[in-house]
N, C-alpha and C positions, 0 to 999 in steps of 0.2 A: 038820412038824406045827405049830410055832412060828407058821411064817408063815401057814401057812391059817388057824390062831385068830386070828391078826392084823386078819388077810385081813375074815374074818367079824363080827371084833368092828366092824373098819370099816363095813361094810356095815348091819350092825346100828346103828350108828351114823346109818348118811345115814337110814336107814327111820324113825329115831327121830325125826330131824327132822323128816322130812316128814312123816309123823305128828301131830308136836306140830303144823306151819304148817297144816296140814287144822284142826286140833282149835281153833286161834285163829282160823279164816276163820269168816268171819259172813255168811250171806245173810239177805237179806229182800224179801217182798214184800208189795207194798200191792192190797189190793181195793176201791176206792170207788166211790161213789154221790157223784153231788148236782147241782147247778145251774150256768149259766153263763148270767153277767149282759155280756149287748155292750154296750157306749154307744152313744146315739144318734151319728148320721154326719150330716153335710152333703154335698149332692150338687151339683155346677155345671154338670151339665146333667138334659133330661127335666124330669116335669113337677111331681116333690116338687122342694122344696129340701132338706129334711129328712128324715130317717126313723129310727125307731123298732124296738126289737126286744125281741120277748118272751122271757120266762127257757125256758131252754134244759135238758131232763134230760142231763146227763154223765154215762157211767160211764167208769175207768179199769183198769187195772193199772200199776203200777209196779216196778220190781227195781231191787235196791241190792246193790253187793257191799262189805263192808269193805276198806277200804286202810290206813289206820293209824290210832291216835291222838296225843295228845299234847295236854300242858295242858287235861285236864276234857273234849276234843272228839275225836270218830271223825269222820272223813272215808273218804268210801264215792263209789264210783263208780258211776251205773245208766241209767237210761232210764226212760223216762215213755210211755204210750201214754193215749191221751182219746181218745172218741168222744163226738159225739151221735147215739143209737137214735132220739132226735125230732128235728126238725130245727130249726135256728134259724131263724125266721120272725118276719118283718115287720110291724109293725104295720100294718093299711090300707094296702097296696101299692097304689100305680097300677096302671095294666095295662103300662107302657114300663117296669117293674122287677121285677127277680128276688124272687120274693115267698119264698122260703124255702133254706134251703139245709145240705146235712151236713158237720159238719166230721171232722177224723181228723187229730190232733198226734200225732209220734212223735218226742222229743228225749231223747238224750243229755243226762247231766249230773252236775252233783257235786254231793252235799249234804255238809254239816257239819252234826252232831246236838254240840248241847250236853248236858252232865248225861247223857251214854250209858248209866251204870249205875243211876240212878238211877229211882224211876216213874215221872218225867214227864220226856221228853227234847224242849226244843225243839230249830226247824233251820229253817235258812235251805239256799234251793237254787237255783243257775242252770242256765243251759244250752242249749241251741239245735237243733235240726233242723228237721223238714219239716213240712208244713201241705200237708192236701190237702181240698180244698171238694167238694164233687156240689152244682149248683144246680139248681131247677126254670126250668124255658123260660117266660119272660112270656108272657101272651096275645099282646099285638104281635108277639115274634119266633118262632113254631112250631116255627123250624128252629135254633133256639139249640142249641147243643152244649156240653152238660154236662162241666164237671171242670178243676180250677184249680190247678196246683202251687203253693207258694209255701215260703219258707222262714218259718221263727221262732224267735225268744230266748223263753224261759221262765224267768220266775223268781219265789220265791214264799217261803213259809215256814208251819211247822205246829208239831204237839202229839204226840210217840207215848207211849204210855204202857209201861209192863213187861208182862210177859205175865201175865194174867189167867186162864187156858185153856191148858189141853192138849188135842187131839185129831190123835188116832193118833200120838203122844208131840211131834207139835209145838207148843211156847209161842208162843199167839195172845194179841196185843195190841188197841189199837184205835189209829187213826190220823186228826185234824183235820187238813186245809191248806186254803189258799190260794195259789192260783197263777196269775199270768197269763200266757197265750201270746201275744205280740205279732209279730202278722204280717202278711204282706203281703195284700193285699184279696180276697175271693172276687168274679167277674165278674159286677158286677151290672147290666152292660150300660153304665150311666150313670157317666161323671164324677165323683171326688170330689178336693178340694182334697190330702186325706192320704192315700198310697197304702200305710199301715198303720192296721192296725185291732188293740184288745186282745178277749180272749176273757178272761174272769176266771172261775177257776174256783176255788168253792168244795165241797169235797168232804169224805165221811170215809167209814170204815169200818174193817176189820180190818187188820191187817199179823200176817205168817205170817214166825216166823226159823225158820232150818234151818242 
């Protein structure tokens, strides 16, 4: 009898743990809205030299899981996903260039949040994965064949605040960033000197922990 209380206290024991490591895991996600501003590019061949692009609607999600803190800062591990529902387009395209085109960033990464407990937590974040383009077929080429892999680094830094809101017992915050995704070119049929381009993404909205 001795050892089976033993037995159970241990047992009770490991549950208590893991219990309490559940009760300190922290997730979070982010829901945003906003804009992405491209730099203008230089082309060396066709018949711009230059070209121009108009702001871009972005939405994203994002997911963060906690990993530890230490000295004032939580460090969390997650992933980023960005779309544009519009597409990014050219200003005054020629007819021998890709007049518009979707992008789709989905990167792993690490943020560090400063001030975690506090109501306003800033946070810097890196990180890198995939970049994938759909471009529209220039008038010149009809038989263009849409869709571009490339890779990208992302990195950026924002504002979250404490939670404001509860709904359906989750504390909803709001969320500012900045972020760039620097990556490899979408095929715009034509030449360019730099065969990386940024995508600057300014965004905000909610963030939802659980």
């Amino acid at each position: 009898m001795k050892t089976l209380k033993t037995r159970l206290a241990g047992v009770l024991g490991v549950l208590g743990l893991v219990a309490a490591s559940w009760a300190q895991s922290r997730n979070e996600v982010g829901l945003v809205m906003g804009a992405t501003i491209t730099p203008s590019r230089t082309l060396s061949s066709g018949t711009a030299a230059r070209v121009e692009f108009d702001p871009s609607l972005a939405m994203g999600v994002e997911y963060d899981r906690f990993l530890f803190s230490a000295r004032g800062a939580a460090v969390y591990a997650g992933g980023d996903l960005l779309a544009s529902p519009h597409d990014v387009k050219i200003s005054n395209p020629p007819p021998d260039l890709v007049s518009l085109y979707a992008y789709l960033f989905l990167t792993p990464h690490v943020r560090v949040n400063f001030n975690p407990q506090g109501d306003f937590s800033p946070w810097l974040l890196f990180g890198g994965g995939s970049a994938h383009f759909l471009e529209s077929a220039p008038v010149t080429a009809p038989a263009f064949t849409p869709g571009t892999n490339k890779g990208t680094l992302v990195f950026g830094g924002g504002i979250d605040t404490s939670p404001v809101v509860r709904v359906f017992r989750l504390p909803i915050g709001f969320r500012i960033e900045v972020r760039d995704f620097y990556s490899g070119l979408p095929n715009y049929i034509q030449t360019s000197p730099s065969n990386l381009q940024h995508h600057i993404a300014f965004t905000g909205g909610l963030l939802v922990r659980f």
